[in-house]
Every structure is written in structure tokens, then in C-alpha cells.
C-alpha positions as CSV (number, residue, x, y, z in Angstrom):
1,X,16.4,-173.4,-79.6
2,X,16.9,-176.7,-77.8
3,X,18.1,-177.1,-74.5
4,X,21.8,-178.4,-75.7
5,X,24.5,-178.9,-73.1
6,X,26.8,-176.1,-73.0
7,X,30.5,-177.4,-73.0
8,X,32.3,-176.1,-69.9
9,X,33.9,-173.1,-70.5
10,X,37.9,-174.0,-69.6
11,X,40.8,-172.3,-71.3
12,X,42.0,-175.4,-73.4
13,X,38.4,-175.4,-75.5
14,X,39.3,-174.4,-78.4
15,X,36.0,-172.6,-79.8
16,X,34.3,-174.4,-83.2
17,X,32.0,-173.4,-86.1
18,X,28.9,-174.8,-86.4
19,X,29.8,-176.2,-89.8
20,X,30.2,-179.5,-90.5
21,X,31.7,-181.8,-92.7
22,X,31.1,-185.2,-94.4
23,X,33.0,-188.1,-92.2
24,X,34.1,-189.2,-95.7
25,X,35.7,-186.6,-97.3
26,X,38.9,-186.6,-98.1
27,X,41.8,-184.3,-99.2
28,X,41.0,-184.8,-103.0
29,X,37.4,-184.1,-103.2
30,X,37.8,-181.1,-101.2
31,X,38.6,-177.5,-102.5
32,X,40.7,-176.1,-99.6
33,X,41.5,-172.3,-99.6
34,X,44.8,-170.8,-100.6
35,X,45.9,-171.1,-97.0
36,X,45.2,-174.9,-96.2
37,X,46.6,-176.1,-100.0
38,X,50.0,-173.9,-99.1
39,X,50.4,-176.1,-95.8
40,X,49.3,-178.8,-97.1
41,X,52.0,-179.0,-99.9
42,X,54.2,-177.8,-96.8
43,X,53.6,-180.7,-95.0
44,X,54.4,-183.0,-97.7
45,X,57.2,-181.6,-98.9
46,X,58.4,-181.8,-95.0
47,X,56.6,-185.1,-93.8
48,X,58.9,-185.4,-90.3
49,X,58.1,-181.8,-89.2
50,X,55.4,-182.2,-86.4
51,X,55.0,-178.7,-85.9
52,X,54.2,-178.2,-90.0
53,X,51.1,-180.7,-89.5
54,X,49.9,-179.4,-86.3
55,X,50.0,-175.9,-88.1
56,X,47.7,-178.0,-91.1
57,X,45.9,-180.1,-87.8
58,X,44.3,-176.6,-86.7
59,X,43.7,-175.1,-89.6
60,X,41.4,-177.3,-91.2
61,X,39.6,-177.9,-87.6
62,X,39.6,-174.0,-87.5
63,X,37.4,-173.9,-91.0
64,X,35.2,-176.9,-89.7
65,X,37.0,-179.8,-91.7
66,X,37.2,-182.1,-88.9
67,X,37.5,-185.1,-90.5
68,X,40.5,-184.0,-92.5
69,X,42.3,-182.7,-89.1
70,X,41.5,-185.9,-87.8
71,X,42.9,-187.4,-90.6
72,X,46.4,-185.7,-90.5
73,X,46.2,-186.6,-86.9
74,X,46.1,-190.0,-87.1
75,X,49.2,-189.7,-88.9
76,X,51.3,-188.0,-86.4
77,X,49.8,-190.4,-83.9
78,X,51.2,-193.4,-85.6
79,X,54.8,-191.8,-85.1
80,X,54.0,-190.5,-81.6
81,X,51.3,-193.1,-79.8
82,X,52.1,-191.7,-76.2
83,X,51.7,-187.8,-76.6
84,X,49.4,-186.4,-74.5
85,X,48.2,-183.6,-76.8
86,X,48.0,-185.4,-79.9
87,X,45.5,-187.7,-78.1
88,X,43.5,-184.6,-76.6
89,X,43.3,-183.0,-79.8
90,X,41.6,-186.2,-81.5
91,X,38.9,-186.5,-78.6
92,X,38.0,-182.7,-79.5
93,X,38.0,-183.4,-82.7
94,X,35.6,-186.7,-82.8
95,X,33.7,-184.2,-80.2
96,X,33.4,-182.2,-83.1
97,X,32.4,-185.1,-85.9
98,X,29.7,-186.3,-82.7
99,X,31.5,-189.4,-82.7
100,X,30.9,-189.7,-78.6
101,X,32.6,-192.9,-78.3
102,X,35.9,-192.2,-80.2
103,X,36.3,-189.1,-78.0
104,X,35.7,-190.6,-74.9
105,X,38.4,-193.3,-76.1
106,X,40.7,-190.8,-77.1
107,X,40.4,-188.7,-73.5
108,X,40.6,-191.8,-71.7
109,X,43.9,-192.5,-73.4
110,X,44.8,-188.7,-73.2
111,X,44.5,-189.0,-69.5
112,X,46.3,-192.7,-68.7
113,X,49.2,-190.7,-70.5
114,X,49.1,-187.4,-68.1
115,X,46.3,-187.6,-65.6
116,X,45.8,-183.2,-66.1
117,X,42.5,-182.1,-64.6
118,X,41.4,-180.6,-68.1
119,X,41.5,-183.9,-69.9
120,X,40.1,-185.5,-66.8
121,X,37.1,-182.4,-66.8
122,X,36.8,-183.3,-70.4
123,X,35.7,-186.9,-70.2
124,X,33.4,-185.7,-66.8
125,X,31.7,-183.9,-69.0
126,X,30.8,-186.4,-72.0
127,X,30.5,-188.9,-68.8
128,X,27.9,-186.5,-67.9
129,X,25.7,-186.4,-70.8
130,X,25.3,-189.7,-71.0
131,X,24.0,-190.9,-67.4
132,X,27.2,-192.3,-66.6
133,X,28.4,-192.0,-62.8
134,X,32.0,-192.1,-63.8
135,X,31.7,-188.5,-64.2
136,X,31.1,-187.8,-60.3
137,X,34.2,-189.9,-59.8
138,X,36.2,-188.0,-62.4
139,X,34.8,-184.8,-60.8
140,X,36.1,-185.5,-57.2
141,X,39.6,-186.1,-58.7
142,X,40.0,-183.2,-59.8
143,X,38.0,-181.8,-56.6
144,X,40.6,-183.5,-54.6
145,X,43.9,-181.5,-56.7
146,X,42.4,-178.3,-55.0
147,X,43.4,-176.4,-58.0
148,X,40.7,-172.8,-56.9
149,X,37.7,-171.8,-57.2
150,X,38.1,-171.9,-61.3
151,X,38.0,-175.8,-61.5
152,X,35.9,-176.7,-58.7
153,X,33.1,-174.6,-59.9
154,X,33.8,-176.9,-63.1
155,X,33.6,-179.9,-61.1
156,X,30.6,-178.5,-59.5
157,X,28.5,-178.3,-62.6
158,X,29.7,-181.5,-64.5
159,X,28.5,-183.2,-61.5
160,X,25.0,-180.7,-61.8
161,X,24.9,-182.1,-65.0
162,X,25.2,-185.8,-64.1
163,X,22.4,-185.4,-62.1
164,X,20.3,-183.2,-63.8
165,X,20.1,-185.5,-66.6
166,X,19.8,-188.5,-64.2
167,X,16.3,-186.7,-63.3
168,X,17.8,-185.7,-59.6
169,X,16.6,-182.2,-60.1
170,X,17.1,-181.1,-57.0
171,X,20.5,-182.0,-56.5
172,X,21.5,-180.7,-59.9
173,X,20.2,-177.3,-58.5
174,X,22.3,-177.2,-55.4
175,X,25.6,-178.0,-57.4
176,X,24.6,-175.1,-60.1
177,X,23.9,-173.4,-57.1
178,X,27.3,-174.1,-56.0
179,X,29.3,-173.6,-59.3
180,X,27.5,-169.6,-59.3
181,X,29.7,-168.9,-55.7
182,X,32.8,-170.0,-56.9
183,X,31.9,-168.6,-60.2
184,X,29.3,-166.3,-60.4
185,X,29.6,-165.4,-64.3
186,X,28.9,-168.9,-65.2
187,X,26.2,-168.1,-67.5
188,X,25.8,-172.2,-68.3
189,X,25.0,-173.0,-64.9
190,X,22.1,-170.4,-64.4
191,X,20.7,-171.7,-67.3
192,X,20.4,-175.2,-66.5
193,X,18.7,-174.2,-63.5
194,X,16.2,-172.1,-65.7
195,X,15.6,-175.6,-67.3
196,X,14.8,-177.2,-64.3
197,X,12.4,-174.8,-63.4
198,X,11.0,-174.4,-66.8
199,X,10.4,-177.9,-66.9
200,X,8.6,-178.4,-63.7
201,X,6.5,-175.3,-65.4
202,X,7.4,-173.3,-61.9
203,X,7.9,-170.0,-64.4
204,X,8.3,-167.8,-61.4
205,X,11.4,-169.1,-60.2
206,X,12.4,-169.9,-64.4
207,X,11.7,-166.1,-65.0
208,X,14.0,-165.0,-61.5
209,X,16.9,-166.8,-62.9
210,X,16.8,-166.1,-66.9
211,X,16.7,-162.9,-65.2
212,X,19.3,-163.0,-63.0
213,X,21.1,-164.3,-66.1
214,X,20.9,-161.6,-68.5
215,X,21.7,-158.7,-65.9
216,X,24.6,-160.5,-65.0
217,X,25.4,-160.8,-69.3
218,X,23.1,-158.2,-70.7
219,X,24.2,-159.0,-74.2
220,X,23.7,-162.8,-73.5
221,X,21.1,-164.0,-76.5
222,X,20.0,-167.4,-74.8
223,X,19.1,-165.4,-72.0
224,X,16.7,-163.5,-73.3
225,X,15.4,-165.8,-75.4
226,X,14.5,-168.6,-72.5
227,X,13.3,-165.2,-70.7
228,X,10.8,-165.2,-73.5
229,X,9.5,-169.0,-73.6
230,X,9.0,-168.6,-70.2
231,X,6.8,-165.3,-70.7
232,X,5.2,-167.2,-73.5
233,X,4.4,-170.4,-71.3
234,X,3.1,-168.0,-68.5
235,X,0.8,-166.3,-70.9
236,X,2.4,-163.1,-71.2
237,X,2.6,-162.7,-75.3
238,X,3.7,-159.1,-75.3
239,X,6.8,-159.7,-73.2
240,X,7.8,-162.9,-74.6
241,X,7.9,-161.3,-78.2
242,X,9.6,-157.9,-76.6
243,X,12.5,-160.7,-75.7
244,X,12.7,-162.9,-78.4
245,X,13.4,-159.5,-80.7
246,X,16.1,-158.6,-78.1
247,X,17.6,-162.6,-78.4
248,X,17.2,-162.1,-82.1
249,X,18.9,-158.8,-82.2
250,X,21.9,-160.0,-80.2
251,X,22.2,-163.0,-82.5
252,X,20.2,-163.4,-85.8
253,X,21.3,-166.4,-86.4
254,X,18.9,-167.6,-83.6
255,X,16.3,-169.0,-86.1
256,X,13.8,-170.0,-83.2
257,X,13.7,-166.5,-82.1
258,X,13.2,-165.6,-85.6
259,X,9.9,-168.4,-86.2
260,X,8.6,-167.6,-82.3
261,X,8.1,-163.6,-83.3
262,X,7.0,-164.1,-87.0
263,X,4.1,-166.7,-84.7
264,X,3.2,-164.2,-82.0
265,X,3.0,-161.4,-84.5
266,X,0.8,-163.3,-86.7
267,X,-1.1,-164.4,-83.6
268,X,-1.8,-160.4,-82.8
269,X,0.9,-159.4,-80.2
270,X,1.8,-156.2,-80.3
């Protein structure tokens, strides 16, 4: 499993597969199921009902066919340039499709229409990723709304993130630090400071916090299984493989847990 950036966890992420589509496909070379096809003709048949092709909009990014959502999108924005949540819903989508510079496009034009926290949050966060300090700016906007504890710990680790990738470690660690009081079930942040520490191979402190992480989740899979690669770095094969087999239970989709105890059985862990 790769260390992959966790998307902040705030109520208008909508949750999405892991499936993915070709960029290039399109509604004919596509076999949609019964439900799609029936809005779909819906849609046609009523081509000024906005509601109808939000209804088709969700629906195919619901089954992973982003670029068709994105698609009927773009038709509704033609007719509608200056809504707010037409916009929003086209950065998530190009999210989706990894195209990083469409969505940061379509959030910045979300939030010029209706400066909300969550579309300003979103952008942080891609801002984030990518090294770029806009996202500490973004992040003390939405610090400075005062909205609770919810948002600032959000603000807190976007920032974390910022720096963590920026290589300023210790920082990073003291906003993490800081996201966990306002928020202390925010299972992202304790990882990224599991990373830190896994990286700087200080597997004490790595093996505290995975720790700390799956007794505050116990049924968290990347818990356990970063509890493991840090028992495995440290040595300790027989407590690594005991907690890959838990991360693999929890999810056995986790393929890496799957290889890492088919390796240290074959190696002669028991």
C-alpha cells in the first residue's frame, strides 16, 4: 500500500469507487445498466429539466463513469456558467478522472462564485499536494470564519500536509498534532504522523502512533497494516505477519497485505 493522501473527510465528499473509466468514452460505446439508460432517455426526452440530469450527473459518477458525468455536466454548465454547485461537482469529478489541473480550475471558479469554506478546503487540499503555499493561505481563510473545532481541525491538517510534503517534518507533526485535539478520531492525521516517523526509520515512535491509531478504530485496515511494516522494518517478522492477516481480514482487497504474508510465510514466520 502506498502512502496516498487521504482526502479530508468533510460532509460534502461524496465517497467514489476505485473504478475507473476511459477519458474517451462516450455514451454510445458504453453499455449502461437498466437504471442509467432509463434516465438517460429521461433526460432527453426532458432536455430543460436540471434536476433530471443532475439525477443522470450522480448516477453515472456513482458507478465510476466519470467522464460521462462530466460530460452531461458540461452541458448544464453551458446554460448555467455561474452556479456554484455545478462547478464544485466538475472539480470532484476531474478529481476523480486525476485531471489535477481541471479541478483546481473548476474549484477556483466554484469559489469566486460563493467563497464557502468547503470549496475553499477543497482546493487547500489539492494546493497541498502539490507544494503549493496557496493552500496555507486558503487554510487561514477559513481559520479566520471560526466555523468550530470540525473545520479548523481540517485547516489544521491541510496545512500538515503542505508541509509535510514540503519536507518540514516537524511542523507537519505539530499541526497533525493539532488537528487530533480538535478532532481526535481523525484517523488521517495519525497516520501521516506514522509516516513521518516511519520515514525517519524512528519505529518506536511509528509503532506508538499506528497504535494509537487502531485502538482509537480497531477495525481500521491501514492501521494495522502500517502497524505491520513497521514490525517488519524493526525486525519483528512474527508480529508484522500477525497484523498484516488482521489488515487483510478487515479488507481483502488490500493486495499488499495479501503479497507481504504470502513473503513472510515463505520466508518461515510463523
Amino acid at each position: 500500500m502506498n502512502k496516498l493522501f487521504l482526502y479530508i473527510p468533510l460532509l460534502f465528499i461524496l465517497s467514489c469507487t476505485n473504478q475507473t473509466k476511459d477519458k474517451n468514452s462516450t455514451k454510445q460505446n458504453l453499455v449502461l445498466p437498466e437504471e442509467i439508460s432509463r434516465l438517460n432517455q429521461l433526460a432527453k426526452q426532458f432536455p430543460d429539466s436540471v434536476g433530471l440530469h443532475m439525477r443522470l450527473v450522480n448516477a453515472l459518477d456513482s458507478m465510476g463513469s466519470y467522464a460521462l458525468a462530466l460530460e452531461e455536466l458540461n452541458t448544464l454548465i453551458k446554460n448555467d456558467s455561474s452556479n456554484f454547485g455545478l462547478w464544485f461537482k466538475k472539480a470532484q469529478l476531474s478529481e476523480n478522472l486525476k485531471d489535477t489541473l481541471a479541478a483546481i480550475k473548476s474549484y477556483s471558479r466554484a469559489a469566486n462564485i460563493y467563497a464557502s469554506p468547503d470549496a475553499m478546503l477543497a482546493l487547500a487540499n489539492i494546493f497541498a499536494e502539490t507544494k503549493n503555499s496557496k493552500a496555507l493561505e486558503l487554510c487561514q481563510k477559513v481559520s479566520d470564519l471560526r466555523m468550530g473545532r470540525t473545520y479548523q481541525s481540517h485547516c489544521d491538517f491541510i496545512a500538515g500536509v503542505y508541509f509535510a510534503r514540503s519536507g518540514n517534518t516537524t511542523k507537519a507533526i505539530q499541526l497533525f498534532t493539532s488537528c487530533i485535539a480538535n478532532n481526535y478520531t481523525y484517523m488521517e492525521a495519525y497516520m501521516e504522523i506514522g509516516f513521518i516517523y516511519y520515514d525517519r526509520k524512528q519505529y518506536a515512535e511509528a509503532l506508538n502512533i499506528f497504535h494509537t491509531t487502531i485502538s482509537v478504530r480497531n477495525n481500521y485496515p491501514d492501521g494495522y497494516y502500517w502497524l505491520a511494516k513497521t514490525y517488519e522494518a524493526n525486525k519483528n517478522s512474527t508480529s508484522a505477519l500477525e497484523n498484516y492477516e488482521k489488515a487483510f481480514s478487515l479488507d481483502p482487497k488490500l493486495n499488499e497485505a495479501e503479497q507481504a504474508i504470502t513473503r513472510l510465510k515463505s520466508a518461515g514466520t510463523h
